[in-house]
C-alpha positions as CSV (number, residue, x, y, z in Angstrom):
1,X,-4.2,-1.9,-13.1
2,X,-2.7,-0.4,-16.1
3,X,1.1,0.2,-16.1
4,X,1.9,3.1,-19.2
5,X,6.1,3.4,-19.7
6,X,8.0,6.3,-20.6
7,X,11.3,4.8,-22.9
8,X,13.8,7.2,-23.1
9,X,15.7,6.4,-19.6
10,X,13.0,4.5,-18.1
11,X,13.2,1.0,-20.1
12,X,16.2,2.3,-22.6
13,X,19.3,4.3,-22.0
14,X,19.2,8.1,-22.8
15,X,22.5,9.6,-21.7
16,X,22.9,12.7,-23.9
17,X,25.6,14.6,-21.7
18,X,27.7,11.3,-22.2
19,X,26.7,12.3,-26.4
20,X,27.8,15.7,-26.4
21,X,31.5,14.4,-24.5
22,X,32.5,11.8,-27.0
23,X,31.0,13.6,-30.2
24,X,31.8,17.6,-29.2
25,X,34.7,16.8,-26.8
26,X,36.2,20.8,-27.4
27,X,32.9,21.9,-26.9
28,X,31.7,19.7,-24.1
29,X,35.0,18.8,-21.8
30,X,33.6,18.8,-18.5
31,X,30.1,17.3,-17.7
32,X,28.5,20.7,-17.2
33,X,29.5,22.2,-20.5
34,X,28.1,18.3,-21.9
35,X,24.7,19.9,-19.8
36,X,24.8,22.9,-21.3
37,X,25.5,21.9,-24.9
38,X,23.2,18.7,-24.5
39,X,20.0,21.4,-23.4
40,X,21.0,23.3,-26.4
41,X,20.9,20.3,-28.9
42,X,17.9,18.4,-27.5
43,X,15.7,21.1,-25.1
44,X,14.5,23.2,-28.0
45,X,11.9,23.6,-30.6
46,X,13.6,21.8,-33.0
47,X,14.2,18.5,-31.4
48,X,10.3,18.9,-29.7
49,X,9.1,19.1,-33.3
50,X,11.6,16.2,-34.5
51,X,9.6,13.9,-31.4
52,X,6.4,15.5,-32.6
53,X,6.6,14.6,-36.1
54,X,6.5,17.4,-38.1
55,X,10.1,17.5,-39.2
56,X,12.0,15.6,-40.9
57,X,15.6,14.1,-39.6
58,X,17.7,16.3,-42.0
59,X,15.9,19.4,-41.0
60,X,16.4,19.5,-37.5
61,X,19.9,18.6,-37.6
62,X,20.5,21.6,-40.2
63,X,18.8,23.5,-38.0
64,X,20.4,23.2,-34.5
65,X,23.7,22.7,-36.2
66,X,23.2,26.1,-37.5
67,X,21.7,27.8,-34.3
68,X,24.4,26.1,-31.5
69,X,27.2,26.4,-33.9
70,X,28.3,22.5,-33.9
71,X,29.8,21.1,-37.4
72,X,26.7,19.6,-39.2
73,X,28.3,16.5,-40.4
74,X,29.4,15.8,-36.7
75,X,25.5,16.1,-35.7
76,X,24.0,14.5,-38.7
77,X,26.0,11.1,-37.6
78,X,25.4,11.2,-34.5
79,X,21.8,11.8,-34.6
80,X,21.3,9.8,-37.2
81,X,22.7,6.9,-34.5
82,X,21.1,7.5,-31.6
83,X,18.2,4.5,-32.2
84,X,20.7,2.0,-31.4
85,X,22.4,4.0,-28.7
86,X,19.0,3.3,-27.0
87,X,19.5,-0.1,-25.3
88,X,17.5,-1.5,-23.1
89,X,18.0,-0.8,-19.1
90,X,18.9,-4.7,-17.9
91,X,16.9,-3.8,-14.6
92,X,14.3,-2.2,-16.1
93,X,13.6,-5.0,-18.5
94,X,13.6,-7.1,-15.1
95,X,10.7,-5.2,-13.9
96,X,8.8,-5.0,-17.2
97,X,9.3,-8.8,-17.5
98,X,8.2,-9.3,-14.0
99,X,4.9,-7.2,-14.6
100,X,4.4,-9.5,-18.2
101,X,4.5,-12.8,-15.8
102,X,2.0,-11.1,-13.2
103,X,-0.1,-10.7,-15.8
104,X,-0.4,-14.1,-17.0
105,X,-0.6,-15.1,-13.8
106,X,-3.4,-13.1,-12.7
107,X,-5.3,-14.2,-15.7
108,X,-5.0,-17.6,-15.3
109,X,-6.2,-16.8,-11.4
110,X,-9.2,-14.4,-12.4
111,X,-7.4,-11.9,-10.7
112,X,-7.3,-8.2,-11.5
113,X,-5.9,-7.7,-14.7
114,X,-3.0,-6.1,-15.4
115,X,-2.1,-4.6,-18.8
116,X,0.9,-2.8,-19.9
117,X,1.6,0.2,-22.2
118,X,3.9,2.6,-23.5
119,X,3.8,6.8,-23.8
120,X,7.3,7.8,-25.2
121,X,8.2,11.4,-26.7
122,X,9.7,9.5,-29.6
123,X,10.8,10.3,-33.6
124,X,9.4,7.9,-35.5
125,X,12.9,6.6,-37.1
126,X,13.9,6.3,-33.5
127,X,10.9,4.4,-33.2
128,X,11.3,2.0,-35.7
129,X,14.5,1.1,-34.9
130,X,13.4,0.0,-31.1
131,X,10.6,-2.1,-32.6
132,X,13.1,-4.1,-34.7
133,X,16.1,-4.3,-32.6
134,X,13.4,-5.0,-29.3
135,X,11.5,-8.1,-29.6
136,X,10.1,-8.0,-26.3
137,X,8.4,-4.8,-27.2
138,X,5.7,-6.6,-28.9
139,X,4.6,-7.8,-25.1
140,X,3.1,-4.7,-24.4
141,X,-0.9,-4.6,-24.6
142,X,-0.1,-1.5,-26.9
143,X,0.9,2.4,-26.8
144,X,1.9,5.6,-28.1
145,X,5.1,6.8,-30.3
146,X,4.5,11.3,-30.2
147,X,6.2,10.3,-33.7
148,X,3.6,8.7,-35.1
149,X,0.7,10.7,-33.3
150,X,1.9,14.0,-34.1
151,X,1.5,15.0,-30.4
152,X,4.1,14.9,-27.6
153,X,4.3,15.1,-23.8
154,X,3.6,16.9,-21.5
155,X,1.0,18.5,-23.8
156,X,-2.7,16.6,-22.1
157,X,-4.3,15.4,-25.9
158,X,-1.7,12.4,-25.7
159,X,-2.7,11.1,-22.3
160,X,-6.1,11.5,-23.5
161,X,-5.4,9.9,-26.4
162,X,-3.5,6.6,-25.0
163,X,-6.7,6.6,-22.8
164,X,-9.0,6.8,-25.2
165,X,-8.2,4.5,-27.5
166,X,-7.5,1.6,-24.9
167,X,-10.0,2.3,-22.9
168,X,-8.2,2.7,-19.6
169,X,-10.0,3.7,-16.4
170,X,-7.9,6.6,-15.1
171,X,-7.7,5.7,-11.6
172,X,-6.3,2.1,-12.5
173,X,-3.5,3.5,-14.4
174,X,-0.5,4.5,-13.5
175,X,2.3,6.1,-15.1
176,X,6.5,5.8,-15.1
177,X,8.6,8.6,-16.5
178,X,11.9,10.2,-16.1
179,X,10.8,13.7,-16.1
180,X,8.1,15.3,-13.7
181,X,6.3,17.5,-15.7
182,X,5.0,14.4,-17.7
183,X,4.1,12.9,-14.4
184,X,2.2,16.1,-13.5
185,X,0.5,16.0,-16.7
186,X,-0.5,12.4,-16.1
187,X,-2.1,13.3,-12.8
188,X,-3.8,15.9,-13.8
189,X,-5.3,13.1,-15.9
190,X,-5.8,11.2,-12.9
191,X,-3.5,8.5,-13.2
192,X,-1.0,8.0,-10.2
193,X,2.6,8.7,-11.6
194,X,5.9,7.6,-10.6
195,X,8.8,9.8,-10.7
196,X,11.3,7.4,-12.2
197,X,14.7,7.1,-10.5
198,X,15.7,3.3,-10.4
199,X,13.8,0.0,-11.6
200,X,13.9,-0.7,-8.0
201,X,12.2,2.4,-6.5
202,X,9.6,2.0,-9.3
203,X,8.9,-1.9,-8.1
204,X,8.4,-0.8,-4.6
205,X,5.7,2.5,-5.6
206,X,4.1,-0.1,-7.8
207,X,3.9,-2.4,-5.2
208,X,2.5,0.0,-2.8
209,X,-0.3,0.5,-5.4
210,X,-1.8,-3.1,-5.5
211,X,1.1,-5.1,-7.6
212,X,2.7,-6.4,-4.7
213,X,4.1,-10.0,-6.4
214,X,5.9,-8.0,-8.6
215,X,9.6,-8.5,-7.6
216,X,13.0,-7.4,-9.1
């Protein structure tokens, strides 16, 4: 079985209404102006090309700063921040951790194997910094940064290309993400996805797929 990760509030924290409150607070008082001004900051071309790759940090924070009408410095430090805002999810970690010792113990049995990936919508600054402030990253069998690929969810070429190039067997793999049109995309692969709520609901769906000594 072949376990593939979202990042962004699957393993690590994303809380970006919780941004727009402390760094827009006139702007974003209540939660659902926060909504509303976090969709306009991070649901839009520019951020989609800043996770894709083909723009550069400064760029997209001109850009939005301009187009939403938020001060530029404000944005530029705050963007420029957010790889360490993203810390890892305690419980979450507890899962991963749990799959990383089922697969050493599966190999030592001649069990199924178990490997474990990563497909996160990701700019690459953002992921460089995960890399060097996450040690335990460099447990995973290997994966995907959109970043570094110049492709990003839910479009299908990045599936295919996580597959390709680890050879996974479709029907052995399954998928965890936050958001369900990447899910959908990752069944339309063939993969089984899991619509990520809580480490704990993940552990049980995974165990109801095959990895039942998983445990949280």
């Amino acid at each position: 079985m072949n376990v593939v990760f979202d990042f962004g509030a699957v393993l690590f924290t994303w809380r970006p209404v919780d941004l727009m409150m402390e760094c827009f607070p006139q702007r974003a008082a209540t939660r659902a102006e926060a909504g509303h001004l976090a969709h306009e900051v991070f649901g839009h071309h520019e951020w989609q090309a800043f996770d894709r790759g083909t723009i550069a940090m400064a760029d997209v924070v001109a850009q939005v700063a301009k187009r939403v009408g938020v001060d530029a410095t404000v944005l530029g430090t705050l963007v420029e921040s957010i790889g360490e805002r993203l810390t890892p999810m305690p419980e979450s970690v507890a899962l991963f951790k749990s799959l990383v010792a089922l697969r050493a113990q599966r190999a030592a049995t001649e069990g199924e194997p178990v490997r474990l990936y990563y497909l996160s919508n990701m700019p690459v600054p953002y992921a460089r910094t995960l890399e060097r402030m996450n040690p335990f990253l460099s447990e995973f069998d290997g994966g995907i940064f959109s970043g570094d690929e110049l492709l990003i969810k839910p479009e299908p070429a990045i599936y295919q290309r996580l597959q390709k190039r680890h050879a996974l067997e479709p029907a052995k793999t399954v998928f965890l993400d936050d958001l369900l049109p990447n899910i959908q995309a990752a069944q339309a692969e063939g993969w089984h996805g899991i619509h990520f709520h809580t480490a704990q609901q993940a552990a049980q769906e995974l165990q109801a797929l095959g990895l039942s000594e998983i445990s949280l």
